[in-house]
Backbone as CSV, one residue per row, in Angstrom:
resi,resn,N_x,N_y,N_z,CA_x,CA_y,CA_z,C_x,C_y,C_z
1,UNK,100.356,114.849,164.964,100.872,116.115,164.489,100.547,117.169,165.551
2,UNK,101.495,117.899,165.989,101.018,119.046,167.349,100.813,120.074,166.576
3,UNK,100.209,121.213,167.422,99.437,122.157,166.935,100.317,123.173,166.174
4,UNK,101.673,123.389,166.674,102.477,124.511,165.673,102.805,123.751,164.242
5,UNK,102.948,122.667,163.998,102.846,121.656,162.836,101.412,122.012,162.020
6,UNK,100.694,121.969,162.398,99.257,121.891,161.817,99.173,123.405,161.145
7,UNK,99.534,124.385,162.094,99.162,125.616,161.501,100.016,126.064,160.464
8,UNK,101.381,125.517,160.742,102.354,125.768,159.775,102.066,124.917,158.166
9,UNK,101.171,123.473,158.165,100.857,122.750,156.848,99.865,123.622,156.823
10,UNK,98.780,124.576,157.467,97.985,125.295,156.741,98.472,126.658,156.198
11,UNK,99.412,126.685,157.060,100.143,128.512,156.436,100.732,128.225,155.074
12,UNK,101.163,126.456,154.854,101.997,126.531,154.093,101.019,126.381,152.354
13,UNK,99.715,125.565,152.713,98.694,125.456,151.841,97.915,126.831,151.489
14,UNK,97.985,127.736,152.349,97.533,129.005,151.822,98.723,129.389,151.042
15,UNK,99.951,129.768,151.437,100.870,130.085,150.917,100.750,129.350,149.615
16,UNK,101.029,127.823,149.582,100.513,127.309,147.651,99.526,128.018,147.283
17,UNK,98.342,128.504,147.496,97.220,128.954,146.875,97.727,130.245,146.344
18,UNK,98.169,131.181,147.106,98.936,132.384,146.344,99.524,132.100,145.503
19,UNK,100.841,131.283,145.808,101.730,130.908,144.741,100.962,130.658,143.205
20,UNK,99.946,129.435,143.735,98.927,129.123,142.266,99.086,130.315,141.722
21,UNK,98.401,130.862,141.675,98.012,132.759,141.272,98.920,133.115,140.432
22,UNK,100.023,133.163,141.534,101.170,133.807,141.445,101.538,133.616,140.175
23,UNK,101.787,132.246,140.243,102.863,131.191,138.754,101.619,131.261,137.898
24,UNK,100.335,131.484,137.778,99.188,131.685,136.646,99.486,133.005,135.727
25,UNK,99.852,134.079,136.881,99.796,135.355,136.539,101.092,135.571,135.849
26,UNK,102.549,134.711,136.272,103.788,134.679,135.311,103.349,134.189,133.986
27,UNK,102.995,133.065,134.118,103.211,132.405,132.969,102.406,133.200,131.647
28,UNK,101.087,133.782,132.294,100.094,134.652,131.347,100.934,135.543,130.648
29,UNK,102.167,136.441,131.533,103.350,137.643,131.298,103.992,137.255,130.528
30,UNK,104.485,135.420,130.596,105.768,135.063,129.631,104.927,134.129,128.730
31,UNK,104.176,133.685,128.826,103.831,132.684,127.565,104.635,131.304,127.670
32,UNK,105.047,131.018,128.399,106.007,129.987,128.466,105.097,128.469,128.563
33,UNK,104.050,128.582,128.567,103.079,127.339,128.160,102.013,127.594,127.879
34,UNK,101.031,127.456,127.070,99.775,127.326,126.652,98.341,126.799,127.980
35,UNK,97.766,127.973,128.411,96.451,127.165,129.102,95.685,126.620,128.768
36,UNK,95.200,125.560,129.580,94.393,124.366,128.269,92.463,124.332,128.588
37,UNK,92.744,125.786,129.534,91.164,125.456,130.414,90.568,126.956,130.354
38,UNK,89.191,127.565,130.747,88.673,128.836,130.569,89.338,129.549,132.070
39,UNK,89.501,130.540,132.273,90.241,131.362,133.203,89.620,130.925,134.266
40,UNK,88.487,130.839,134.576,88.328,130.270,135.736,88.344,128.926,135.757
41,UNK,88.212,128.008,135.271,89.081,126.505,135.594,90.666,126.503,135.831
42,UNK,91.298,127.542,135.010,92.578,127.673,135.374,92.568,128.169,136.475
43,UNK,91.838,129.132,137.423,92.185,129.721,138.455,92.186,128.981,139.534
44,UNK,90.895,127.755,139.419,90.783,126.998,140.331,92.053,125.723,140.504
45,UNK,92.203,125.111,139.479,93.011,124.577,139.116,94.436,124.868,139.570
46,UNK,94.943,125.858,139.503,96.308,126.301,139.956,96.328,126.799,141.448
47,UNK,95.022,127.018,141.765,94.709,126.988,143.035,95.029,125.676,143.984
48,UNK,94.197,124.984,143.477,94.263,123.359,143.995,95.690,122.887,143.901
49,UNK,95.856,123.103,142.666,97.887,121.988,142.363,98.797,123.264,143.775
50,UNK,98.596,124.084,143.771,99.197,125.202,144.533,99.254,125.097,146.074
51,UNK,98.262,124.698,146.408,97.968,124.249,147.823,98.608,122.875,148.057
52,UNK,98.032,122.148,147.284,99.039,120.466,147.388,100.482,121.095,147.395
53,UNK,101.269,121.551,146.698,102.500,121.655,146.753,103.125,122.416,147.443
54,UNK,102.255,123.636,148.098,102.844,124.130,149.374,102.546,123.685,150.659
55,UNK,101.648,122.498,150.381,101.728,121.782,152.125,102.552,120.479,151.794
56,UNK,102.893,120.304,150.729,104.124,119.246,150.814,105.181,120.056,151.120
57,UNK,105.547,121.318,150.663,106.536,122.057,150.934,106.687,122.053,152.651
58,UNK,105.824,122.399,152.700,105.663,122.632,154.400,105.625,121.597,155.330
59,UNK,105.036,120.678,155.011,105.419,119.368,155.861,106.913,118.852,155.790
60,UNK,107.638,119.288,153.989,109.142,119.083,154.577,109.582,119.844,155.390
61,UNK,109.370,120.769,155.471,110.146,121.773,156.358,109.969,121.730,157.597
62,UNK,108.827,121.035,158.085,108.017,120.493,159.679,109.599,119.689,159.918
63,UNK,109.204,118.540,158.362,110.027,117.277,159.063,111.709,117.551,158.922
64,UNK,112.349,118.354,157.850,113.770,118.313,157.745,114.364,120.096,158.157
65,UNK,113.521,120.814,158.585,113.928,122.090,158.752,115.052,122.310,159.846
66,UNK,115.092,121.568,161.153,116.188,121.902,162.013,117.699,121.669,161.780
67,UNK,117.384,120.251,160.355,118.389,119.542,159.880,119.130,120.592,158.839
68,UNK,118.547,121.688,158.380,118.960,122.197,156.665,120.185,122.458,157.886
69,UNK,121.304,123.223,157.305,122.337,123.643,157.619,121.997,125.328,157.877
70,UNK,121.257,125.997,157.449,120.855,127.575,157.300,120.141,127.867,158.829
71,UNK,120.340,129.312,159.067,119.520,129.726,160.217,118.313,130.077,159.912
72,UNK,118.875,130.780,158.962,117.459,131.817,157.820,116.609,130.833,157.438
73,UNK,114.951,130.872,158.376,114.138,130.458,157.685,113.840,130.738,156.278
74,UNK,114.136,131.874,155.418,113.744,132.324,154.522,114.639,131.264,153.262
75,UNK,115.695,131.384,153.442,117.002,129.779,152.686,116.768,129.007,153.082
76,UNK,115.991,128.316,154.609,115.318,127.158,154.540,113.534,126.460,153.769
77,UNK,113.123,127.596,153.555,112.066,127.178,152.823,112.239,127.236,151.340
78,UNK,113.170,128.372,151.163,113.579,128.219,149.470,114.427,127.162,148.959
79,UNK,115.169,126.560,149.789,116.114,124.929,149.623,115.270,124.180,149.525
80,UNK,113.914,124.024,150.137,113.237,122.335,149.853,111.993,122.986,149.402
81,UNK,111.745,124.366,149.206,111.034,123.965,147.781,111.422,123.975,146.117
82,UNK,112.903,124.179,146.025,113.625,124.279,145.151,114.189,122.495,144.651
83,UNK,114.545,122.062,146.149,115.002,120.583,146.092,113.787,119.733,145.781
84,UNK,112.375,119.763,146.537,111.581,119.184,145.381,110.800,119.396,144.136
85,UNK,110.956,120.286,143.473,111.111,120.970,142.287,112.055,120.408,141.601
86,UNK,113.288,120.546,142.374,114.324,119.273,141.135,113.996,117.993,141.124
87,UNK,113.253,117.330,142.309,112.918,116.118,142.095,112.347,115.975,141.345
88,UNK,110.945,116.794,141.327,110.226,116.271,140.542,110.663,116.834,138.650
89,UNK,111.432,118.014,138.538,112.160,117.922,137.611,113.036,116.663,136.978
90,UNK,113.501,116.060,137.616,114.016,115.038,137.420,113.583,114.010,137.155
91,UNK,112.245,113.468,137.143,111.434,112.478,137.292,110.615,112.922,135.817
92,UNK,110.220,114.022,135.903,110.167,114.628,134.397,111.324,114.432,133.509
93,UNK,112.071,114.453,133.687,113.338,114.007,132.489,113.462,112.690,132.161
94,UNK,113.490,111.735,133.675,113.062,110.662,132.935,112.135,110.244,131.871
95,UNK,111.046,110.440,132.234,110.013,110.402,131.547,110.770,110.604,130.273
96,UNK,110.968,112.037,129.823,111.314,112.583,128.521,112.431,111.393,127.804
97,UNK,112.510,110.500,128.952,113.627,110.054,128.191,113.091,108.811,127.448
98,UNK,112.165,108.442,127.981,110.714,106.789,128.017,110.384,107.308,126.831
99,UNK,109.335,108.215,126.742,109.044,108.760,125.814,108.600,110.108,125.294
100,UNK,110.077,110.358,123.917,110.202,111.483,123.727,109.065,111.767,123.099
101,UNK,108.028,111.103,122.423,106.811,112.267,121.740,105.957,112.609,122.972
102,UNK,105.643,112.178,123.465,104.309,112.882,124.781,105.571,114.280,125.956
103,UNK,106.434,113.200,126.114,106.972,114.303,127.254,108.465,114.252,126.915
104,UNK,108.571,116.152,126.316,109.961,116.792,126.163,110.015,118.096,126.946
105,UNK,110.859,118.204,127.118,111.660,119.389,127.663,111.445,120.549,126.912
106,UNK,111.287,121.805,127.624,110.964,123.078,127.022,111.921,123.958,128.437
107,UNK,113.119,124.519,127.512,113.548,125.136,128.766,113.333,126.272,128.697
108,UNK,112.713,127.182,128.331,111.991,128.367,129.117,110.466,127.741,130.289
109,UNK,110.120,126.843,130.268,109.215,126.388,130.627,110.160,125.720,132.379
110,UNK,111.099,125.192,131.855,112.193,124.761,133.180,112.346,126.426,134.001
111,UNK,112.957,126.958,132.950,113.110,128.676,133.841,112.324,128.801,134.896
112,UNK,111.702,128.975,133.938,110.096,129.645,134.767,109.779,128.765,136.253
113,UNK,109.951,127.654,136.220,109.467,126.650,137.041,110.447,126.673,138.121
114,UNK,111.791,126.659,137.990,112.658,126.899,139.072,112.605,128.364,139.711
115,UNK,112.567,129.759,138.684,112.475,130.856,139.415,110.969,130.460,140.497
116,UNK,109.452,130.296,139.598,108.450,129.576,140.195,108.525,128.892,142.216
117,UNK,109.315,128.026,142.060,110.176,127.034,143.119,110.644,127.649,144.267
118,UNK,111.931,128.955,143.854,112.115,129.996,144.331,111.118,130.997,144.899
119,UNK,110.098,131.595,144.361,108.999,132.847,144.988,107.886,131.363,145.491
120,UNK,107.736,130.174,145.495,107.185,129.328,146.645,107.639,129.687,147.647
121,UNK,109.057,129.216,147.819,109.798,129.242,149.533,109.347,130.688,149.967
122,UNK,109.901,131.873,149.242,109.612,133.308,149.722,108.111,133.426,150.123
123,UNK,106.985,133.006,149.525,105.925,133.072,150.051,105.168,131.952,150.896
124,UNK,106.040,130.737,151.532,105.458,129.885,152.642,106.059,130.364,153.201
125,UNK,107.824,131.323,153.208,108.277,132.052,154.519,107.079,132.918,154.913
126,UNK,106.895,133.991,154.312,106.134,134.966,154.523,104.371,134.820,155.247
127,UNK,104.270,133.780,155.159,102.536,133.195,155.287,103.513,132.929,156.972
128,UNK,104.648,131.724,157.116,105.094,131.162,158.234,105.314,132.268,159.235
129,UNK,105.814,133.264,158.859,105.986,134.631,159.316,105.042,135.061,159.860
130,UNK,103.796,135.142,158.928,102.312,136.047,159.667,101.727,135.106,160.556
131,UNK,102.079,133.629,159.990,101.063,132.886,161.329,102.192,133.369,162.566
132,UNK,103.340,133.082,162.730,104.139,133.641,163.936,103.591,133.986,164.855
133,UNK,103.931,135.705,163.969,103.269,136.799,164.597,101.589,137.029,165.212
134,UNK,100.921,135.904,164.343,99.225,135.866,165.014,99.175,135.187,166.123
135,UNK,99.986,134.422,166.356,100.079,132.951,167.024,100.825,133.772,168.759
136,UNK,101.460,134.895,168.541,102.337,135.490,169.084,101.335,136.848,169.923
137,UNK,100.420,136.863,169.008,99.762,138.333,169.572,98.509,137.551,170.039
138,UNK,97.745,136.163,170.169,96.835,135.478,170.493,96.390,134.903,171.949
């Protein structure tokens, strides 16, 4: 992995860690799921899942970003973190489909998770952005 790769899976793992926050602090606004832990296990918690999923975000974008069709980094990070969001949406439906008592569908809970998907990409652009510019003035 070369070094603009590396900084970009860490811009992109800070960037999840906000996001965590971020999608903690929606969901608290909408109610759209029940927390199952004391505020600070949730904080940490959405911290952690937040970081995993914005350096997967970001390693796609290492590996398929020259390929998206868009110039705009900003529509290229919101396409594949939106596209695996439907994956894994999708993989959730299966499920729902195996079995409907443990795992069903709640679509305000889908809402939330795709707008969610959406302010990811905007904030691994924005992290990708500041490393840039550090990387640029260094």
């Amino acid at each position: 992995m070369n070094t603009s790769m590396k900084r970009f899976v860490v811009a992109g793992m800070l960037g999840g860690i906000v996001w965590g926050w971020v999608a903690m602090a929606l969901n608290s606004a909408t109610g759209a799921f029940e927390f199952e832990g004391s505020f600070v296990h949730d904080l940490i918690t959405f911290a952690v899942g937040g970081a995993v999923f914005g350096t997967i975000v970001a390693g796609f974008l290492c590996l398929v970003g020259d390929i998206i069709p868009f110039r705009n980094r900003l529509l290229r990070a919101v396409l594949v973190s939106t596209s695996l969001w439907l994956l894994l949406k999708t993989g959730g439906t299966l499920l729902s489909h195996m079995d409907h008592e443990r795992y069903h569908l709640v679509t305000s809970q889908t809402i939330q998770g795709l707008f969610l998907a959406v302010i990811l990409g905007c904030i691994i652009w924005l992290f990708w952005k500041k490393e840039a510019k550090l990387r640029i003035e260094a």
